[in-house]
C-alpha positions as CSV (number, residue, x, y, z in Angstrom):
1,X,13.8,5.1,24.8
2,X,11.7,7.9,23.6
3,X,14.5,9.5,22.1
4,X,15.5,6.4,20.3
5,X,11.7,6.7,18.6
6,X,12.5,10.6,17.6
7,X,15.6,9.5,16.3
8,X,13.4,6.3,14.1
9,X,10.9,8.7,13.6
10,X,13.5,11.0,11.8
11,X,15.0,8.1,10.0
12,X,11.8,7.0,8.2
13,X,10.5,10.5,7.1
14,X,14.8,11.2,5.4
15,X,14.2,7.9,4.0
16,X,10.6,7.9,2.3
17,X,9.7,11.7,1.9
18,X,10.8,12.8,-1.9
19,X,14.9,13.2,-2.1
20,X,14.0,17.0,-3.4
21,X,11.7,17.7,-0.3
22,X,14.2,16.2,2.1
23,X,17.3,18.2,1.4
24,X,15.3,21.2,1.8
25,X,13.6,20.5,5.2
26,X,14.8,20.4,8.4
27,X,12.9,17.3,10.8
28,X,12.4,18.7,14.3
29,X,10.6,17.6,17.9
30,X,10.5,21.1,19.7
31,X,7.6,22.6,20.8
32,X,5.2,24.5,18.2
33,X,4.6,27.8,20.2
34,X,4.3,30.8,19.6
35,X,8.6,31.1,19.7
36,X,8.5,28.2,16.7
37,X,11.0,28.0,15.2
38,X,14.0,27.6,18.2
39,X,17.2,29.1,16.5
40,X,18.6,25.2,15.8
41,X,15.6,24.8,13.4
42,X,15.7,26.3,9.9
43,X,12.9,26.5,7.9
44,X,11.1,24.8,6.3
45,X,10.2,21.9,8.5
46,X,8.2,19.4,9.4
47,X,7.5,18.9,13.4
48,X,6.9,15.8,15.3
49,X,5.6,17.3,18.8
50,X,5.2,14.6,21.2
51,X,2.3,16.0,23.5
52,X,1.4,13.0,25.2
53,X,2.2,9.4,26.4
54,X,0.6,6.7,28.6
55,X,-0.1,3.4,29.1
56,X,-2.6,1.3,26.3
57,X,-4.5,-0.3,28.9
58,X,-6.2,-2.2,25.7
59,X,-2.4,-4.0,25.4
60,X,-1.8,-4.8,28.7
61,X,-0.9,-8.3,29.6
62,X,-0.3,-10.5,32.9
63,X,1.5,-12.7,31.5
64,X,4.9,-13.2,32.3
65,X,7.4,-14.8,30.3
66,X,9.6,-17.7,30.8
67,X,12.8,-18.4,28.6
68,X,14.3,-21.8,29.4
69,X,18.1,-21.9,28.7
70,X,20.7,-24.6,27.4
71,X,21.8,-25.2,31.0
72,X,18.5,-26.1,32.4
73,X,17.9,-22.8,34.2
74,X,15.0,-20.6,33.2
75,X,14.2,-16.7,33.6
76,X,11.3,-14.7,34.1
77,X,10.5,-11.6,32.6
78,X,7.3,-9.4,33.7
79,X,5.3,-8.8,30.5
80,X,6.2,-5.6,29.0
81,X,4.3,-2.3,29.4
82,X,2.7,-1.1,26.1
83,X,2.8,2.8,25.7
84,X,1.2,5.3,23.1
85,X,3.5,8.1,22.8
86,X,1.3,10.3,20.6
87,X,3.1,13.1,18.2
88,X,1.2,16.2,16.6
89,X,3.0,16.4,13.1
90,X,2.8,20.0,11.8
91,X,4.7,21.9,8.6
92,X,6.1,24.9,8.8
93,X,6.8,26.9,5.7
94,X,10.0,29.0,4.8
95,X,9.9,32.6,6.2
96,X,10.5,33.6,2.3
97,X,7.9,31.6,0.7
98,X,5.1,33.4,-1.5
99,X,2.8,30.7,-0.5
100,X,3.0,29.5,2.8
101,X,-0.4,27.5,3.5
102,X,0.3,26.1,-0.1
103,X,3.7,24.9,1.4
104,X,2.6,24.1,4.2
105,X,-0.4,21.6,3.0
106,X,2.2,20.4,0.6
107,X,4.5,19.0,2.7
108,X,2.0,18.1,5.2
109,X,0.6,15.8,2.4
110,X,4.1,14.2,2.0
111,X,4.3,13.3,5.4
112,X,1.0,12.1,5.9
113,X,1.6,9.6,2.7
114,X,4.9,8.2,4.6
115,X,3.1,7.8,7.5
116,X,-0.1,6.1,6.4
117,X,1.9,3.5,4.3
118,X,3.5,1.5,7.5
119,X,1.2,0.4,10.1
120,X,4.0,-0.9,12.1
121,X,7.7,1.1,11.9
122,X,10.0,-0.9,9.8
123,X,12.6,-2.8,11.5
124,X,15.5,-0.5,8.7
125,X,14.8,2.7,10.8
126,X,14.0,1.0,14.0
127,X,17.4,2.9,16.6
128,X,18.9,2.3,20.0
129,X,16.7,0.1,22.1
130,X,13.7,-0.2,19.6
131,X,16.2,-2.4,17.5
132,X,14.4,-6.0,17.4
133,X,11.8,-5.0,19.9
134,X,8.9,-7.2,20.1
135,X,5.8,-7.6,19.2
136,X,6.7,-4.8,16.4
137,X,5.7,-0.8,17.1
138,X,2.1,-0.2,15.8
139,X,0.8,3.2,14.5
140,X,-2.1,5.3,14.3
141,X,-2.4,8.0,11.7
142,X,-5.1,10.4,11.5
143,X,-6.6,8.7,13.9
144,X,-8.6,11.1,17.4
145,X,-5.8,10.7,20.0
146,X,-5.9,11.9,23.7
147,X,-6.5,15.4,22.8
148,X,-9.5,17.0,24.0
149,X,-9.2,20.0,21.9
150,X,-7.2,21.6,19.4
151,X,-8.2,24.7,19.9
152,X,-7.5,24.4,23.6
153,X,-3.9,22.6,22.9
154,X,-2.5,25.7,20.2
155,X,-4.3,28.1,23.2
156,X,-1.9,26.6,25.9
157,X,1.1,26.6,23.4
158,X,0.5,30.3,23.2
159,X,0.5,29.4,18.9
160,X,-2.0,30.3,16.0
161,X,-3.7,27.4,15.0
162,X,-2.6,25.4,12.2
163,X,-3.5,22.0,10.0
164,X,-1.9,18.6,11.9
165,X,-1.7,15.4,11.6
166,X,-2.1,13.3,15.1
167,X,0.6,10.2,15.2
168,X,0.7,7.7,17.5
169,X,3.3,4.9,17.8
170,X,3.2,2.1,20.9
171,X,6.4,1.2,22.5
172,X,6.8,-1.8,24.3
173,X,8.5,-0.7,27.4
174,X,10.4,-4.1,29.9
175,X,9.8,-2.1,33.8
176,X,12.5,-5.0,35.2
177,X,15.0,-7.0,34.4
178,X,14.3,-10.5,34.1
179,X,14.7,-12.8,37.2
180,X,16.1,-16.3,37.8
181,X,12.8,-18.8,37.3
182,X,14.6,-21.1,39.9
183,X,15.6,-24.7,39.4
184,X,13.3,-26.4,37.2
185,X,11.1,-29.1,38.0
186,X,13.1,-32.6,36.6
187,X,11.1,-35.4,38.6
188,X,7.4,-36.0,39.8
189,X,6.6,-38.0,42.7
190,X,3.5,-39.5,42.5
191,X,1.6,-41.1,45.6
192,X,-1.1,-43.3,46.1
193,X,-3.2,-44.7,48.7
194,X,-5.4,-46.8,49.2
195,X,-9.2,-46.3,49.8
C-alpha cells in the first residue's frame, strides 16, 4: 500500500510540475543522509522521504459497515483504519550547478505549488490499491507534522540541514476482510399479553 502512494505521489508531481522541470529531475523516496544521492538517483531531484506514519486517532471510527447484496445476504466490514504517512519533500540541486540554493529553492517552490493545489490526491494518479479508495486521501502541506525537530531529524540522518516541505497524506487502510453479516432478519414476531 505505501508503495502504491510513492508510486501516486510520483505520478502527480510528472504530471503537474512544468514539462521543462520534469524531464530534467529525477523523483526519488530514499533517505536524505549524508550518502544522498544513492547511485540510482541522478541529480537534480526532488525527495519525498517518508519519516513517519501512524494512526489519526482524530479519523477513527467504530462503525462497521454493512453491504446488503442482491441475494439477500449481507457482509460486514470493520471500519477502515485512517493513517498519516507523513513525507519530508526536499530538492536537491545538480552537482554542476553555479547556483545550488537558487536551484534548490526553485524547484522546491514548484513542488510546493503542486502540492498545495489538491487537498485530496486526484483519483488520475491514484495506483494499485489506492484506486477508488474511500472517503478520498486528504493532505496536509506545510502544515507542523510529528516531528519534534528538524534539527534533531537532519542530526540522526547524519545530513546538513536544508529547506523542506512536510507532506502528509492519510490512507485508509481495511485490517480484515469483510465477514458474512448472517441471515437477515425477514419476519418479526410480535407478542402480547395481557395485563
Amino acid at each position: 500500500m505505501i508503495d502504491d502512494l510513492d508510486k501516486t505521489l510520483e505520478e502527480l508531481l510528472k504530471r503537474e510540475l512544468p514539462p521543462d522541470l520534469v524531464s530534467q529531475v529525477t523523483i526519488s523516496f530514499a533517505t536524505p543522509d549524508g550518502h544522498f544521492p544513492p547511485a540510482s538517483v541522478s541529480l537534480p531531484a526532488v525527495d519525498l522521504f517518508l519519516y513517519d506514519v501512524r494512526e489519526n486517532r482524530e479519523l477513527r471510527s467504530n462503525e462497521w459497515q454493512v453491504e446488503r447484496q442482491s441475494d439477500g445476504t449481507a457482509t460486514r466490514q470493520a471500519p477502515p483504519v485512517r493513517v498519516d504517512c507523513s513525507y519530508l519533500v526536499t530538492a536537491w540541486a545538480s552537482d554542476s550547478s553555479t547556483t545550488p540554493a537558487q536551484d534548490e529553492h526553485r524547484l522546491l517552490g514548484a513542488v510546493m505549488q503542486v502540492l498545495l493545489r489538491f487537498p485530496t490526491l486526484p483519483p488520475a494518479v491514484l495506483k494499485g490499491v489506492l484506486a477508488g479508495q474511500i472517503p478520498d486521501l486528504p493532505t496536509l502541506s506545510l502544515q507542523p507534522g510529528p516531528l519534534q525537530s528538524m534539527g534533531e531529524l537532519w542530526q540522526a540522518l547524519g545530513g546538513k540541514p536544508k529547506p523542506a516541505l512536510p507532506y502528509t497524506v492519510t490512507l485508509a487502510v481495511v485490517p480484515q476482510p469483510p465477514v458474512a453479516a448472517g441471515a437477515p432478519v425477514v419476519d418479526k414476531l410480535l407478542r402480547f399479553q395481557p395485563v
